[in-house]
Every structure is written in C-alpha cells, then in structure tokens.
Backbone bond lengths (Angstrom), bond angles and torsions (degrees), N, CA, C in turn:
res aa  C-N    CA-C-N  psi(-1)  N-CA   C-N-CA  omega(-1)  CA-C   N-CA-C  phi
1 X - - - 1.463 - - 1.524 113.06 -
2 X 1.474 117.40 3.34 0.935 134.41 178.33 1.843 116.02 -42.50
3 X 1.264 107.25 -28.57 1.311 111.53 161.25 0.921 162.02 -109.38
4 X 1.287 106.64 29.45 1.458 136.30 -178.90 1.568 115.02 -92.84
5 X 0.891 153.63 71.79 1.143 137.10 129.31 1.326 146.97 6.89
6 X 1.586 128.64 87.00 1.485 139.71 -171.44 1.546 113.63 -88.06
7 X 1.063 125.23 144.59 1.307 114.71 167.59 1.935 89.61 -150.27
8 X 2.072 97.03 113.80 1.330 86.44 -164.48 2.007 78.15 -123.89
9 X 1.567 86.73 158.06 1.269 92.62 -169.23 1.565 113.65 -120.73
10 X 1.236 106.97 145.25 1.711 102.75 -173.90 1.540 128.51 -81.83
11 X 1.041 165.50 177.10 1.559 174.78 95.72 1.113 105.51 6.55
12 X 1.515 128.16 112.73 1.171 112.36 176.79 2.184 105.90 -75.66
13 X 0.924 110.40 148.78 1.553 123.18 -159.86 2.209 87.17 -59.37
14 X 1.261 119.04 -32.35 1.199 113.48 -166.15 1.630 99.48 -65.97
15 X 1.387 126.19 -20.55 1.244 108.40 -164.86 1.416 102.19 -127.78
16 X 1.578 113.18 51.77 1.141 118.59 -156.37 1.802 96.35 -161.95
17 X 1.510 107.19 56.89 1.684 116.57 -174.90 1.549 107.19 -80.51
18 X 1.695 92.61 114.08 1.786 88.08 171.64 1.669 108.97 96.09
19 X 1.707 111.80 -39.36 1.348 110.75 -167.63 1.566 119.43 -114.09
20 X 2.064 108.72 9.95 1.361 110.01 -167.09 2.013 111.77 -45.71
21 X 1.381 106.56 -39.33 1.694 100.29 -161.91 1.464 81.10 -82.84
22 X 1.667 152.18 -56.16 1.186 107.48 -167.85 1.795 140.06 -83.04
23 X 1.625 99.26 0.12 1.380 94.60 159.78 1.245 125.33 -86.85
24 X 1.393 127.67 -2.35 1.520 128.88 166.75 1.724 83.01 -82.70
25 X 1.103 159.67 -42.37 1.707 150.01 -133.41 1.750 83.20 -89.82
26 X 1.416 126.45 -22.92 1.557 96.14 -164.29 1.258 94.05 -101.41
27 X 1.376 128.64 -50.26 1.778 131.43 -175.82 1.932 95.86 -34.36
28 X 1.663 103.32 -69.45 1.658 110.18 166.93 1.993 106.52 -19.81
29 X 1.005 105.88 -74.41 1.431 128.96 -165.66 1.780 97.33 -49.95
30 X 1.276 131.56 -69.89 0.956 152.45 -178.41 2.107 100.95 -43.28
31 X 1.673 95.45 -68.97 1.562 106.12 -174.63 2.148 110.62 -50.99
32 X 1.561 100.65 -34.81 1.494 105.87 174.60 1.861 107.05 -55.94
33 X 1.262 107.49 -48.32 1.316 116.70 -148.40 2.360 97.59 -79.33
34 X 1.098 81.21 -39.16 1.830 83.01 160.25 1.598 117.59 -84.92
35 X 0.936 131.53 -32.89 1.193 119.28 146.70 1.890 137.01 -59.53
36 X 0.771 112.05 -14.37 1.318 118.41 165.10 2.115 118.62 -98.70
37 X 1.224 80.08 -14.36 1.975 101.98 146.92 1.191 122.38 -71.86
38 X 1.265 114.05 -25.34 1.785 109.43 -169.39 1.359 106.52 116.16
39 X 1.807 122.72 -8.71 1.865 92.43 -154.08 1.612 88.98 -101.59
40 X 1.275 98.60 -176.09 1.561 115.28 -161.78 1.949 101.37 -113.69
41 X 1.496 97.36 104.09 1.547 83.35 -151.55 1.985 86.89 -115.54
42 X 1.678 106.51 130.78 1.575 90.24 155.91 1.409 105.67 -129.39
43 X 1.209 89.62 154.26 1.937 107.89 -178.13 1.491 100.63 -107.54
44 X 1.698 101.08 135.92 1.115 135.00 -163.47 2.119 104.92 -125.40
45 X 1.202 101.71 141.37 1.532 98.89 -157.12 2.146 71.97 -104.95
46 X 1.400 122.33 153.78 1.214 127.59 -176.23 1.504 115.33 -41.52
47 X 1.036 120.85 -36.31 2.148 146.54 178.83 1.429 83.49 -64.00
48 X 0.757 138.66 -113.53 1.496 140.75 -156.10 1.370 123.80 -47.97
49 X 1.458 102.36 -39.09 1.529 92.97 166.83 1.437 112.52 -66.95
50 X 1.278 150.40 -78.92 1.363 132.65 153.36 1.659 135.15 11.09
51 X 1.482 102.96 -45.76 1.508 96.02 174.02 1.705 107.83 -108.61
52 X 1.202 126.42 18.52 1.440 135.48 -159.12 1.772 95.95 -116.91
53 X 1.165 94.46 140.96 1.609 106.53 167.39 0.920 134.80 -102.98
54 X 1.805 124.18 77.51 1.633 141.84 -172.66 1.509 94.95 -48.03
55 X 1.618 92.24 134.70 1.262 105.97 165.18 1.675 98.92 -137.98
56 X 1.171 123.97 15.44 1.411 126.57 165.77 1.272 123.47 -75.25
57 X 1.314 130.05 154.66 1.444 139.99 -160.13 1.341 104.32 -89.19
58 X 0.970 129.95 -12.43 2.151 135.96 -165.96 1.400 78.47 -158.84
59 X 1.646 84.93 137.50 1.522 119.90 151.83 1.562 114.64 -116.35
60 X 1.249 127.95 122.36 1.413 128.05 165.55 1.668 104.12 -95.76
61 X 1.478 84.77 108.39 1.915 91.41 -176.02 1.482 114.95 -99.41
62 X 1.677 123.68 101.49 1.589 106.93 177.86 1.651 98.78 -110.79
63 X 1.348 102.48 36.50 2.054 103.54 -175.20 1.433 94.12 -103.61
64 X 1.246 99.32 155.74 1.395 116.41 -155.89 2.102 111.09 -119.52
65 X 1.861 93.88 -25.39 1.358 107.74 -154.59 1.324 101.79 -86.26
66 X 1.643 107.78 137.26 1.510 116.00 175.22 1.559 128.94 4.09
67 X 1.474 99.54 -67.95 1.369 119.49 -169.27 1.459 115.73 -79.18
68 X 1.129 116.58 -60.10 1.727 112.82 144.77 1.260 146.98 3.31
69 X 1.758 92.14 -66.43 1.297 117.97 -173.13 1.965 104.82 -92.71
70 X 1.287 93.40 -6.56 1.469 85.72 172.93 1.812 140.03 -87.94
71 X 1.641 63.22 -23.35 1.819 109.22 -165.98 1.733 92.35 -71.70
72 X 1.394 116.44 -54.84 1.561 137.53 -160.68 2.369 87.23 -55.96
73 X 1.828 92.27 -51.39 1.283 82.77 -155.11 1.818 104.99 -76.51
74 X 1.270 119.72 6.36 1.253 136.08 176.02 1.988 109.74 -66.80
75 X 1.406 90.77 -67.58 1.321 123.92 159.85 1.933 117.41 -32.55
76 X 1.253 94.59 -55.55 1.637 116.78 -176.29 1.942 106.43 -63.59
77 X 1.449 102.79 -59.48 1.266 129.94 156.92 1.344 110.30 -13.05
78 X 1.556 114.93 -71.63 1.745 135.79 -165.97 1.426 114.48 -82.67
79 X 1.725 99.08 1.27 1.715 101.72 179.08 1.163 113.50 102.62
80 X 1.246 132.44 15.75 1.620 132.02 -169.60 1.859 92.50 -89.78
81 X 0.986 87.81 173.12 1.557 108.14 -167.19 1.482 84.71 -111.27
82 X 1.523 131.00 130.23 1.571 126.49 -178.18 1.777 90.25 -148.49
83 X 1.668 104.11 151.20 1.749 106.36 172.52 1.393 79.97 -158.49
84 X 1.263 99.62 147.66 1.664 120.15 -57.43 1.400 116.74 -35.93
85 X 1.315 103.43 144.88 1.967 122.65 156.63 1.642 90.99 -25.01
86 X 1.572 103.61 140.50 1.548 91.32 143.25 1.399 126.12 -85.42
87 X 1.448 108.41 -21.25 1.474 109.09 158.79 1.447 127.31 -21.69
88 X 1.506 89.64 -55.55 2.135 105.75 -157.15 1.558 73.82 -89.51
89 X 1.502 158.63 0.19 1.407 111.63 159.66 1.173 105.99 -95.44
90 X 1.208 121.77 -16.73 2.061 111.48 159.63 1.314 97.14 -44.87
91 X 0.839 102.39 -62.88 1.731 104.36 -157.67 1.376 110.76 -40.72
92 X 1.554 112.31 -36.98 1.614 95.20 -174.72 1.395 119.27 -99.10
93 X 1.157 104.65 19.89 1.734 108.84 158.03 1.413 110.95 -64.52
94 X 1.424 96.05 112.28 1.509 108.92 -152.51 1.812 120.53 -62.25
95 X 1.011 127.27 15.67 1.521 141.09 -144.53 2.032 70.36 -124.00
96 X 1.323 104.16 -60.72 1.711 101.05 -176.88 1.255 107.66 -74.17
97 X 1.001 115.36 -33.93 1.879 112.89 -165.79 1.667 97.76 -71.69
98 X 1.378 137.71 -56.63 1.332 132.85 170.04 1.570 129.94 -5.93
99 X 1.531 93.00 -69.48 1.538 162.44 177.94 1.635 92.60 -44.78
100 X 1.355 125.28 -82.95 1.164 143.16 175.14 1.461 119.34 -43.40
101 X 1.252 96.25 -53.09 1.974 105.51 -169.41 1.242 86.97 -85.04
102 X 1.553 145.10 -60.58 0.960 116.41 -175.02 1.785 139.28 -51.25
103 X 0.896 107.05 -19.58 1.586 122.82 -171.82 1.537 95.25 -95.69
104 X 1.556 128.55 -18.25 1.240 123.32 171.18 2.006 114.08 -77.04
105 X 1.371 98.04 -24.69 1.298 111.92 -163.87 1.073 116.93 92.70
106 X 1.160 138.60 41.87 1.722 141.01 -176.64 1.465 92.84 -94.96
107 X 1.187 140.14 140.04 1.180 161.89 147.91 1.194 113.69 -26.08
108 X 1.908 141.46 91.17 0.985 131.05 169.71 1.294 113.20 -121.63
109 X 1.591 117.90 178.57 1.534 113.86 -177.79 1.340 91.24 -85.35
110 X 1.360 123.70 162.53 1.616 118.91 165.96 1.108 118.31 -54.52
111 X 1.690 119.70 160.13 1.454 124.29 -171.53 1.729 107.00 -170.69
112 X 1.365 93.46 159.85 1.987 108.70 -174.57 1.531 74.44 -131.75
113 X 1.407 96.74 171.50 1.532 123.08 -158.19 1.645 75.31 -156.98
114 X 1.274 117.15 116.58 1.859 122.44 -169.08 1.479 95.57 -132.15
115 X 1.271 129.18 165.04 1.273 145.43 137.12 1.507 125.84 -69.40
116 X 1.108 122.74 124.63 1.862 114.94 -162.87 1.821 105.60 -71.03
117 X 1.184 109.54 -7.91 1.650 109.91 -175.50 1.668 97.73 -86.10
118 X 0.996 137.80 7.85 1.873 126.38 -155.20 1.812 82.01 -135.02
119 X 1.853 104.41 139.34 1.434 108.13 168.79 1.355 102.71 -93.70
120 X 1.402 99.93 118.37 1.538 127.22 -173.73 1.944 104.20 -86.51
121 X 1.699 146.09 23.73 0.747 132.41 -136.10 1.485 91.89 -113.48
122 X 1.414 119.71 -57.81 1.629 126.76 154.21 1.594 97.23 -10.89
123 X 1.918 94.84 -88.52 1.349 101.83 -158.72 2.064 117.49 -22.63
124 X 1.762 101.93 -69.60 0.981 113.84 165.69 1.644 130.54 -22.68
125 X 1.074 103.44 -50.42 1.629 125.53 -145.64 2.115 88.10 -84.95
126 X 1.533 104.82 -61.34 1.515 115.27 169.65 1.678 124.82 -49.94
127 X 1.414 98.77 -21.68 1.757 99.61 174.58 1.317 111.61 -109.53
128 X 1.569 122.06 14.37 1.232 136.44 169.06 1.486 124.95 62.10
129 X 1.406 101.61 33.83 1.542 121.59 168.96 1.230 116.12 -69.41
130 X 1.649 127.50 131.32 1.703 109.76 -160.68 1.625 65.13 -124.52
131 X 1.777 122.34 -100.89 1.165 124.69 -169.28 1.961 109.09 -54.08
132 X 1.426 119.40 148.51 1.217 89.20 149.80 1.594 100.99 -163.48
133 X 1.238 121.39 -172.28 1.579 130.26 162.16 1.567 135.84 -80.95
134 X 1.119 101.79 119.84 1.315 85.75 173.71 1.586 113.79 -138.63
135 X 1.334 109.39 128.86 1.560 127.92 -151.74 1.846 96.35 -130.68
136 X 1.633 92.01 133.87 1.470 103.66 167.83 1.285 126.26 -48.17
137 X 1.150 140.87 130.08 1.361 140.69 -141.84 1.348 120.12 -120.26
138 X 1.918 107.98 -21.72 1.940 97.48 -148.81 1.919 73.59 -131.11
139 X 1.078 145.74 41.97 1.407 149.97 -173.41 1.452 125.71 164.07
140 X 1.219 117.54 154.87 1.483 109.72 178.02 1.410 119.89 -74.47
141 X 1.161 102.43 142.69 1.710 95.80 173.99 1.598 138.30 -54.01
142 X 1.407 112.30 127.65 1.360 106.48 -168.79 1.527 111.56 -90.42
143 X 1.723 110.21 -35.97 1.242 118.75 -144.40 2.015 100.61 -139.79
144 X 1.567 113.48 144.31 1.367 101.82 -161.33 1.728 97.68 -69.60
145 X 1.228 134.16 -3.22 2.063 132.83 -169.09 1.747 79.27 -92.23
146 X 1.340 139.96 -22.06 1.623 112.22 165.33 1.115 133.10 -53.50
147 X 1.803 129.04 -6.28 1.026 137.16 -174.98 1.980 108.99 -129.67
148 X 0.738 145.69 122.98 1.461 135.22 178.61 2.147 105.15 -153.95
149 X 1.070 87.46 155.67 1.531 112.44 -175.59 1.403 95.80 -97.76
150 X 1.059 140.14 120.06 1.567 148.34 162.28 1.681 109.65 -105.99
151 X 1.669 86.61 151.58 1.939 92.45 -177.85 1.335 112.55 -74.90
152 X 1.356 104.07 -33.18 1.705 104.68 -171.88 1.501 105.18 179.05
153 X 1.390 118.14 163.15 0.997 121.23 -166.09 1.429 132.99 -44.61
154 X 1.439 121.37 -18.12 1.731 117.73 -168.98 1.660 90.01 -96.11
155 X 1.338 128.73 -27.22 1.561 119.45 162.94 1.758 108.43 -76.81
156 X 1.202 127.48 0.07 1.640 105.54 -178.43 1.391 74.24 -125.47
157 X 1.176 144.55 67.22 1.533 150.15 136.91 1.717 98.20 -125.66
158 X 1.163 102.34 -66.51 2.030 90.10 -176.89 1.295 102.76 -49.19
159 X 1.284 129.87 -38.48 1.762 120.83 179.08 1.404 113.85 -45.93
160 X 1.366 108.33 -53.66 1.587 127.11 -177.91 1.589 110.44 -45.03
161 X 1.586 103.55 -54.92 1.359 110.98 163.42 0.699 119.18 -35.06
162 X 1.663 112.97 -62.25 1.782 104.99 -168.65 1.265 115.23 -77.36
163 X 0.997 134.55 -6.96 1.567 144.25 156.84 1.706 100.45 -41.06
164 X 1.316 97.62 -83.91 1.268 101.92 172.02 1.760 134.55 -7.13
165 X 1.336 97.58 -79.32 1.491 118.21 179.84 1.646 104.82 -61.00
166 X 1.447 114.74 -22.48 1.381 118.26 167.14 1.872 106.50 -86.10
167 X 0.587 98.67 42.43 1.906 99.66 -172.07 1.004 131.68 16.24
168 X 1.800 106.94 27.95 1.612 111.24 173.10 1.618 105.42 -81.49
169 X 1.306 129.04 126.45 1.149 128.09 -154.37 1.681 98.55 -102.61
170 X 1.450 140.18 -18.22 1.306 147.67 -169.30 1.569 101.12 -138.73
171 X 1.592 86.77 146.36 1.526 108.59 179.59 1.306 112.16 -141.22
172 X 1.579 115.75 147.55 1.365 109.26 175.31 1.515 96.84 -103.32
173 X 1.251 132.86 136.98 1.704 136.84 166.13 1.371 98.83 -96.33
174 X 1.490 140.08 166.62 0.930 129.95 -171.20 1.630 97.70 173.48
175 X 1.580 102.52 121.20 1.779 107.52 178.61 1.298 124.99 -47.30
176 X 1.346 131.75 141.26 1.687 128.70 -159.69 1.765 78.07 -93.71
177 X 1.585 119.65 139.32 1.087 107.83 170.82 1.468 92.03 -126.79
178 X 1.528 121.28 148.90 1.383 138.49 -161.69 1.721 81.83 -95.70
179 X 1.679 120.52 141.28 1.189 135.70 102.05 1.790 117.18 -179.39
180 X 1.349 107.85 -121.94 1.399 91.24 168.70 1.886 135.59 -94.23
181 X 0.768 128.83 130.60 1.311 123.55 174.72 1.567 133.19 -52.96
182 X 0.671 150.46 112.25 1.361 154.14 176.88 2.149 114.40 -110.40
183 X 1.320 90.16 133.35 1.741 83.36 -161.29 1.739 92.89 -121.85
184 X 1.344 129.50 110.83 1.266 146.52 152.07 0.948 114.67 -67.30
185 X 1.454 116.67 143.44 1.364 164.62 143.25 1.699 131.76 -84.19
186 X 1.191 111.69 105.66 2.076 86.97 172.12 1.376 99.63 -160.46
187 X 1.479 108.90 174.35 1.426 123.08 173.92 1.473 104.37 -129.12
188 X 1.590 122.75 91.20 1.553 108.87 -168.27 1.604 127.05 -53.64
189 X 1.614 105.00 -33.08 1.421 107.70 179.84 1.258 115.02 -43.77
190 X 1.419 125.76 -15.93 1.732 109.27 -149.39 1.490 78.40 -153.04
191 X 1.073 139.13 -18.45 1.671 124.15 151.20 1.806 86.89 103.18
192 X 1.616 128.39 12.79 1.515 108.91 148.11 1.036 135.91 -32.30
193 X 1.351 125.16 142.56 1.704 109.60 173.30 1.401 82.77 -163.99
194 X 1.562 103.34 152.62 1.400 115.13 164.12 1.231 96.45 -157.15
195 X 1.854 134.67 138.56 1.598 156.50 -175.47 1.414 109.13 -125.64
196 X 1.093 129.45 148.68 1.373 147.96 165.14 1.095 115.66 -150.33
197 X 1.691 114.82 171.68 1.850 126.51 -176.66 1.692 69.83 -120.70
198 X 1.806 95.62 123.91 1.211 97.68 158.63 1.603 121.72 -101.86
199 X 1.780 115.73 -2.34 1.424 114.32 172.45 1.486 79.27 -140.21
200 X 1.701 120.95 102.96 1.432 125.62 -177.31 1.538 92.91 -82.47
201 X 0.761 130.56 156.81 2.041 157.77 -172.01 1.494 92.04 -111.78
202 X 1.438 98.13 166.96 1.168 118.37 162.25 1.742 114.57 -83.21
203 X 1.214 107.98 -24.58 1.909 110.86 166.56 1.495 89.91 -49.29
204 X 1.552 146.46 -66.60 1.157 110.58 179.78 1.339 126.91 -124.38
205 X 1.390 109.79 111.73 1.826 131.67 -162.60 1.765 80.72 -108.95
206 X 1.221 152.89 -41.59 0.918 130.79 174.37 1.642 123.67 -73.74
207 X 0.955 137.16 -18.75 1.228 135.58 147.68 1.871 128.35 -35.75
208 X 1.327 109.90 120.44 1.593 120.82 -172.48 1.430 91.16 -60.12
209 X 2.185 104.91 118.63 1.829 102.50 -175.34 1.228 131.09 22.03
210 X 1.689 136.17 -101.48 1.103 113.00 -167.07 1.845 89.33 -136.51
211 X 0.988 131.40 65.62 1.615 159.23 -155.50 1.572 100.68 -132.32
212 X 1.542 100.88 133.72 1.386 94.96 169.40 1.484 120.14 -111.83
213 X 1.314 129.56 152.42 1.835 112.89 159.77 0.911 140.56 -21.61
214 X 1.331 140.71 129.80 1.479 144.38 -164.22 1.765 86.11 -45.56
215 X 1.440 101.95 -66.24 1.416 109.87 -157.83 1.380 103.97 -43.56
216 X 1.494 114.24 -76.47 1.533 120.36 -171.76 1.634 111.02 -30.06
217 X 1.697 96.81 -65.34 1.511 99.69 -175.16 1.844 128.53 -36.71
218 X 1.709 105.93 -33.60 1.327 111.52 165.32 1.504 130.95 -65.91
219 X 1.739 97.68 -27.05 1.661 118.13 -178.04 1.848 105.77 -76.62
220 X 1.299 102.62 -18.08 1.545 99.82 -172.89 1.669 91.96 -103.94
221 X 1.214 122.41 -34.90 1.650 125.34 -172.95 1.488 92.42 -66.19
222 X 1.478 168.82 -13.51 1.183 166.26 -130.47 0.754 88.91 -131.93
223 X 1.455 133.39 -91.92 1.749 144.81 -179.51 2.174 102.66 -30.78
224 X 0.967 88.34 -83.65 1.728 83.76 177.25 1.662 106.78 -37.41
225 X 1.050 124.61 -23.62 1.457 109.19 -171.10 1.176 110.52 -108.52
226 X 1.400 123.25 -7.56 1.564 127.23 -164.83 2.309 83.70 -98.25
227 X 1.367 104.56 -32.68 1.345 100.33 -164.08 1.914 99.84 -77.56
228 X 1.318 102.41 -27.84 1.746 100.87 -176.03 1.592 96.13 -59.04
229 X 1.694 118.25 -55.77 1.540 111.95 -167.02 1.350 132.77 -34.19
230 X 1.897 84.30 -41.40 1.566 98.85 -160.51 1.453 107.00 -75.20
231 X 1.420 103.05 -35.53 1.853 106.92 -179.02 1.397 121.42 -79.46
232 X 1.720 107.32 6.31 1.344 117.19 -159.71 1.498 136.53 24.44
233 X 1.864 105.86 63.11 0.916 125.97 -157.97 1.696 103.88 -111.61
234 X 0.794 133.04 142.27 1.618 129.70 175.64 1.680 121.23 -107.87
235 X 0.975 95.63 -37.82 1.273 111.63 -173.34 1.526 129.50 -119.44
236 X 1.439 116.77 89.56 2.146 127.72 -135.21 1.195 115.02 -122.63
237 X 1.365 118.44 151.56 1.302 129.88 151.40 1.712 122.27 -140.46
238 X 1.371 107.62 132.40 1.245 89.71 -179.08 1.677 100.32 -166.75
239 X 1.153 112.21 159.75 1.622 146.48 -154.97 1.512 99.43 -82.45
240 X 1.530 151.80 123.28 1.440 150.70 144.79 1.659 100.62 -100.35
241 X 1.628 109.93 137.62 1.198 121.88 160.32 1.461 118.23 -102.76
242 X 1.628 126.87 101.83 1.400 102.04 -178.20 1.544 106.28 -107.44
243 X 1.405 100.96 126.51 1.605 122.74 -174.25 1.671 106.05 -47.69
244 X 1.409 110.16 -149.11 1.220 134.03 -152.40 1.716 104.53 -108.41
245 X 1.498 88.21 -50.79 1.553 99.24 158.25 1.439 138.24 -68.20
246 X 1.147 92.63 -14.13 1.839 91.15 -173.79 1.571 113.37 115.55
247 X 1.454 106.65 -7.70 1.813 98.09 -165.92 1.427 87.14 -101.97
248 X 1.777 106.64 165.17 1.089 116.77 -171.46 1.422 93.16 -134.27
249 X 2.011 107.18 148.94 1.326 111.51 -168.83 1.544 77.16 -134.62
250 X 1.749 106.48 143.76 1.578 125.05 161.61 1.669 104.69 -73.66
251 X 1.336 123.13 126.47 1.548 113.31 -178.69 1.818 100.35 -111.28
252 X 1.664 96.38 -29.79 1.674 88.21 -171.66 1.680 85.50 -130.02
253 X 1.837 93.40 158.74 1.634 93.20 170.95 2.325 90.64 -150.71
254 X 1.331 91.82 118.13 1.629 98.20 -170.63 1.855 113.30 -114.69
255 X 1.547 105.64 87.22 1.564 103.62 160.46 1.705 113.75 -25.49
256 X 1.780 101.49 112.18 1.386 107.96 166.00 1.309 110.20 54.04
257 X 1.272 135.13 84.43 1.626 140.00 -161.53 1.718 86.07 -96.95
258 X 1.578 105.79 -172.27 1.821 113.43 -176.21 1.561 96.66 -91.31
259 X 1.230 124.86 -8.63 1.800 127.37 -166.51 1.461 106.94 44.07
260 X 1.652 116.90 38.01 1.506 105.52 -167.88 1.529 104.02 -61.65
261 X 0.978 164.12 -74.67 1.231 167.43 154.40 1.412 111.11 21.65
262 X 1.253 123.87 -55.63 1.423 128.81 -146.53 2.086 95.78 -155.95
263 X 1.012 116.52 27.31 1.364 130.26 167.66 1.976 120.98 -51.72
264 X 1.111 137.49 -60.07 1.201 109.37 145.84 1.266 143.88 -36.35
265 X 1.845 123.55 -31.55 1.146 117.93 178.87 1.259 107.34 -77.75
266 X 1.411 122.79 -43.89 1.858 130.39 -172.33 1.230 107.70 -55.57
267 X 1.329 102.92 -43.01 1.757 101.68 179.40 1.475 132.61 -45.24
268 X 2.131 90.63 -58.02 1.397 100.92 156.93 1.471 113.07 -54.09
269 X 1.211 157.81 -98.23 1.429 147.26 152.41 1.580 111.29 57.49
270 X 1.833 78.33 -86.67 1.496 94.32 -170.35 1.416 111.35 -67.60
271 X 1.116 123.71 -51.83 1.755 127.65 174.77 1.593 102.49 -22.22
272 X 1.802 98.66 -82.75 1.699 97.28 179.59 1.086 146.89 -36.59
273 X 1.991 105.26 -34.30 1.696 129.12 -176.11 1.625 96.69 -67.55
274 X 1.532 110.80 -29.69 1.303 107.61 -158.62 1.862 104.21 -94.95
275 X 1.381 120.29 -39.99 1.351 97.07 160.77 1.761 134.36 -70.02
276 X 1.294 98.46 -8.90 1.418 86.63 -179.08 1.527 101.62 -100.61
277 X 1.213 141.44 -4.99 1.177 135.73 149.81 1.966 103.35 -35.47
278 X 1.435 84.25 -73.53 1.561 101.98 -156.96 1.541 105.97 -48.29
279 X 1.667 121.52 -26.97 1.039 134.55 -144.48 1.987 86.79 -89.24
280 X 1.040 125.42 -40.36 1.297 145.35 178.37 1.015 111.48 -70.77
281 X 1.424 132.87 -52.45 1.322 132.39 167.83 1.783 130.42 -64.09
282 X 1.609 88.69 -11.67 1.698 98.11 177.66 1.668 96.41 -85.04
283 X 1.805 119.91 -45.76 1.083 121.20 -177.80 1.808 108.28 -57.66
284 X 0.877 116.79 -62.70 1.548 110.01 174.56 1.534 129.42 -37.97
285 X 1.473 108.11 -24.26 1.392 113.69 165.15 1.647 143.34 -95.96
286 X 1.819 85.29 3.92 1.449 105.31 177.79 1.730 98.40 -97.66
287 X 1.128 121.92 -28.24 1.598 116.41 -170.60 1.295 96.46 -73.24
C-alpha cells in the first residue's frame, strides 16, 4: 500500500464544541492504522489544507468550514477519492438534513424548519409540541447553546431570539420524544455498524449489558443506513429514540463523529472501508 497517498484533514477546533481532543484522537487513530498499511498519509489542520496543493490520492475530510468543504468537493469533482463526500457534509446542515431524510422516509420526530426573527409559539402550541428541540439550522454547529432542549414553547421562542441576535438566521424545532436512546456507529461502504444503550433503563434489564436484540439491532442498523445513503455520508454517528411502542425515530445524524467509545475498532473500520474503496476505484479506471 506503499503507494497510496492520504491526505487526511483535521476539525477545525471551532466546529468541534466539547469534542476538539477527541475528534483529532480518531482522524489520529484512523491516520496510525493506514500507516502501518504502508500508505503515505499527511494530516493537514483546515488552514493549510485550504491554502496547500493536494496532490494525494484520498482525502480524509472531518472539516466542516466553508472553504474546506468546498475545496474537498472540488477535489471529489476531479475524481479524488474523499470520506466524507463534501457533498454529505452539506447535507448535514441540519435545515438540509431534516429536509432530506424526511422526504426519504427515514423516521423522524416531527419538526418546522423556522426563521429565528418570526414568533413561532402558535405554530408550536397548534401541533402540540409541549417539550421540544431546538437546534441551529442554516450551519454547523460551533458552540454547545446551538443545540438545547426547551420546556415549551415561550422558552423555545426566547432561544430563537437568541439565535437571532447571534445571526443564525434558521432553526430546526423539533418534538422532544420520550424513550430510550440508542447511539450508532457505522461505516456505510462496508456495512460496519456498531449500537449501544448508553443510559440502559430498566425497560431493558433483560438485554446482555448494554447490547441490543438481534432483532432491534437490525431495525436500528436499516434506519442508520438508509439515513447515511440519502445524505451521502460514509462515515456516521447518530442518536435512535425507541418509544414505548417499539418504533424507533433517528433524532441526531453526525458526519464522522469522535467514536470515543469504541475508537480503536472504528478506526480499524474506517482504515479498511477506505482502502478497499480506493482499491476498487483504481480497478475501475484501468478497465
């Protein structure tokens, strides 16, 4: 593998609240594990990659910022091999990502996509939203107050406000739905997946520690994988709520998460998904 060429790029720290050392720990994690393959990998912090002239065969993209992300899909464009798409991190600017999965049919809690200048309290109040979410909508998140849980509508209107005066101009609101959490992992190319209960309940004391049912685990592996396609995302993390009934709703979906949990294995994961991509894509261009 000696000839492959990586050029993987880091998070810039602004879009990286709370998680700067472990999303540099997995790209790190990931860049070790291709290097001990043979490939020739350099890491580029978002600043440099931007003003630098890739001439590497793979890009590992976890940058998020305008210019970056434009550059990556420039790159993508000319035939480069890139993970994530820069596409699929447009895509999960959550105002689009909503937008997308919903019209795919992916399982979500209900949601408005609002402007932070308009009193959204009616709206709310008429679709019978008591608790709910409300998450920055028209950009990626910089800061952990871009995301908050509100009691009810006259607190997820002053939020909106303050959105506002912060010049985030779109918001996603979105119904708080009660039950258990379930936290995914995957690499779609190669059909990885790994699920856990990261605060298991007593709803399930029969469940092996924090392991889910063959069954369930496939019902949540579908949804996570039907939602990576659509956003053309490769490389995921994301949040399932399964209710009271049994149904399960996607609440979060995160381009390239830190995999702090289970970070040696993802790494390996991703390493492999990513040479045999490349390894396929070189064959396709020799026939």
């Amino acid at each position: 593998m000696a000839d492959i060429s990586i050029a993987a790029i880091l998070r810039a720290g602004i879009f990286s609240p709370n998680h700067i050392a472990n999303d540099a720990a997995i790209l790190h994690a990931v860049v070790a594990e291709l290097r001990r393959r043979g490939c020739q990998v350099k890491v580029y912090s978002e600043e440099e990659f931007c003003n630098a002239v890739i001439d590497e065969d793979v890009v590992l993209a976890m940058c998020r910022g305008d210019r970056a992300v434009e550059k990556i899909q420039h790159l993508e464009d000319a035939g480069r091999l890139v993970v994530n798409s820069g596409y699929g991190i447009e895509n999960c600017i959550r105002m689009i990502m909503v937008r997308l999965l919903a019209q795919a049919g992916v399982p979500l809690p209900e949601f408005f996509v609002v402007d932070t200048d308009v009193d959204v309290r009616k709206q709310l109040l008429k679709a019978g939203f008591g608790s709910c979410w409300v998450k920055k909508g028209d950009a990626p998140v910089h800061h952990l107050e871009d995301i908050a849980r509100c009691r009810h509508a006259e607190e997820a209107q002053e939020l909106l406000h303050e959105f506002f005066f912060r010049h985030i101009s779109k918001a996603v609101v979105s119904k708080d739905v009660g039950g258990e959490k379930i936290r995914c992992y995957g690499v779609a190319s190669s059909g990885w997946f790994h699920s856990f209960l990261p605060f298991r309940s007593a709803a399930f004391k029969d469940e092996d520690n924090d392991t889910l049912s063959q069954t369930l685990q496939e019902k949540v592996k579908d949804i996570c994988m039907k939602a990576a396609e659509v956003l053309n995302v490769d490389v995921f993390g994301c949040d399932i709520v399964l209710d009271t009934h049994g149904d399960c709703q996607l609440v979060s979906f995160d381009d390239w998460p830190s995999f702090a949990p289970i970070r040696k294995e993802a790494a390996r994961a991703i390493a492999k998904s990513v040479l045999s991509r490349y390894r396929k894509a070189s064959a396709s261009k020799r026939l």
